[in-house]
N, C-alpha and C positions, 0 to 999 in steps of 0.2 A: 504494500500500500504506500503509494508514494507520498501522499498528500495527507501530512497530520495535520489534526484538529489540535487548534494551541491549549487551548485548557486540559486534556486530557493528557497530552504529551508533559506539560509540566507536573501534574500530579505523579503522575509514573514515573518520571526521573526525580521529581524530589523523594518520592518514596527510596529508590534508591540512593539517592544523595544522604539523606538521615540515616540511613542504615550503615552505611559503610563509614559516615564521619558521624556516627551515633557519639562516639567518647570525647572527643574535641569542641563536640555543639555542648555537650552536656557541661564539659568544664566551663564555658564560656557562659551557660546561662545560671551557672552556679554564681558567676562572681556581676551577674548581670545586676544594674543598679535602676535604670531610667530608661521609659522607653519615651522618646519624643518627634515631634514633626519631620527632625531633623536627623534621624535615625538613635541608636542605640548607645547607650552611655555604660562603659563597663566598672567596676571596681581596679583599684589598683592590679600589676599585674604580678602583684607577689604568687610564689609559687605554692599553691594548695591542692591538699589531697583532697580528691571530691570521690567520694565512692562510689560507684559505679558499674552494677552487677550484670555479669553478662548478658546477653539475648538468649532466651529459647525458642526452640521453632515454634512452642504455644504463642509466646510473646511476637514473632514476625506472622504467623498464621493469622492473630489477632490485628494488625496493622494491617495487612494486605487486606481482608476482611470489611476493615471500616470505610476501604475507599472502591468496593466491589462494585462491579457491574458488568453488563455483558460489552457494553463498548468499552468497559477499560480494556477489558482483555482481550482482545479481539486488537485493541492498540498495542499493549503492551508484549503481544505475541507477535507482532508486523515489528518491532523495534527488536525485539531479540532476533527475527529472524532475519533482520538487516544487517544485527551485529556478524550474525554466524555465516550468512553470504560472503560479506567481507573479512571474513575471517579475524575480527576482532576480537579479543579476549583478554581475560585477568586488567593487569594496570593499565593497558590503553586503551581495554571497554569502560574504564574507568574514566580516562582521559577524555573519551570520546563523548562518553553521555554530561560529564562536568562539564564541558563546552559546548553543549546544544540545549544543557540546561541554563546558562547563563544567558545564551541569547535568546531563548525565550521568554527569560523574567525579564530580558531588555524588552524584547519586542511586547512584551503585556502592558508593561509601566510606559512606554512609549504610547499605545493605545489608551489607557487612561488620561496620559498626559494630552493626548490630543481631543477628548472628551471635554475638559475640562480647562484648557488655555483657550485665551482670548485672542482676538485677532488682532488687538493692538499690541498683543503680548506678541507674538510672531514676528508681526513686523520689528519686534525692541531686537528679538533674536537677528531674523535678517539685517536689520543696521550693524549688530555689531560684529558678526560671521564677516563684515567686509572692512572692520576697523583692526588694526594690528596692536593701537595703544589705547584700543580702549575707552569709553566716553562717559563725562561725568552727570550727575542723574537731572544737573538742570534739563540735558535734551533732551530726557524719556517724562520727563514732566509733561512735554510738550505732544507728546504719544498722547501724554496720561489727559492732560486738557481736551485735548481732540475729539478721543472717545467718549471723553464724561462730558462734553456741548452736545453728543448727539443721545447719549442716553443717559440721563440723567438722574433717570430714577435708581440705576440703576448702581450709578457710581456715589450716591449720595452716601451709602453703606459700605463703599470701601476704597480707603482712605490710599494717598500714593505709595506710601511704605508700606501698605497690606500688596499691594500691588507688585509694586520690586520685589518684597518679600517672598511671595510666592515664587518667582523667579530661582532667586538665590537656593529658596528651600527645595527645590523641585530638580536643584542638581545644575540648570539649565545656564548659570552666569553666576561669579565670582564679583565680589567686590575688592579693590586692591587699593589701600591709599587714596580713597577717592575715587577711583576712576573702578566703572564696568567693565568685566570682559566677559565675553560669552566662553565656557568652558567647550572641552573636547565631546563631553557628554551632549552639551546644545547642537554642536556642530552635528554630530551626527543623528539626533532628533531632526534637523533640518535635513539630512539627508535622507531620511526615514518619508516625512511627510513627501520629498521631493518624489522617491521610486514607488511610493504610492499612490502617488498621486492627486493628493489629498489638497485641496486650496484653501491659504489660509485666509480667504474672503469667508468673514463670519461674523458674529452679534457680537457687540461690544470691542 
């Protein structure tokens, strides 16, 4: 089956991905403090013993189980028999499924991210995708002015800094001494919306 279904393929390789880095997530969410907008805040990284009992096959039986269906399997039996075509196995079916896992949690959070940005947010992106040093936030006031003259009701509830903000928080552009720069991560969100074809003429 050539053509995966994105949610399905992520659940089946994360299921994988937990199982095999089950003792590393586990230490990390031991010493885990804070979850916020802006990702994950850990405890210092002093070295602690977290105990941590092995897996039984009751306990993986039980996992597989809770995420059952007939299209899982029916997917997750097209990916093993992808692996074993290509004669992939042990550490570099490992390799293989960690990197098709990663760019699918790209390509998801990418689809939310285009849910939910604005079109005047787009264009903040496109201006600065063709700046090399960067620009300071009086010009994206003037994005932010633009947009809020023509909906107004709209922007009356969110203020310029919830606006950049979102920006910054979403991965999308860095703040430096003043000055914007659109990150690597933006760039290729903009490349994302571009081979999709997606236009960023939209509301607000």
């Amino acid at each position: 089956m050539e053509v995966f279904v994105w949610p399905i393929v992520v659940v089946v390789l994360s299921i994988i991905f937990m199982l095999i880095f089950r003792q590393p997530i586990s230490a990390f969410i031991a010493r885990l403090r804070k979850v916020s907008l802006t990702g994950l805040e850990a405890l210092s990284d002093q070295p602690q013993k977290v105990p941590v009992r092995d897996s039984s096959p009751e306990d993986t039986g039980e996992l597989m189980k809770s995420f059952d269906s007939p299209t899982l399997r029916e997917q997750e039996a097209a990916i093993q028999k992808g692996l074993e075509d290509r004669r992939v196995a042990g550490e570099e079916a490992v390799k293989v499924l960690t990197r098709h896992l990663a760019a699918n949690q790209i390509a998801l959070y990418y689809e939310q991210l285009n849910s939910a940005i604005w079109g005047s947010q787009i264009y903040i992106l496109k201006f600065l995708n063709s700046s090399m040093t960067g620009e300071t936030s009086e010009i994206f006031r003037r994005f932010y002015d633009s947009a809020a003259a023509n909906y107004p009701d709209v922007y009356s509830q969110y203020s310029f800094e919830s606006y950049m903000d979102y920006l910054v928080n979403a991965r999308l552009i860095i703040e430096q001494e003043g000055r914007y720069l659109i990150t690597e991560f933006g760039r290729d969100f903009l490349i994302y919306l571009a081979r999709a074809g997606i236009s960023e003429s939209r509301l607000y």
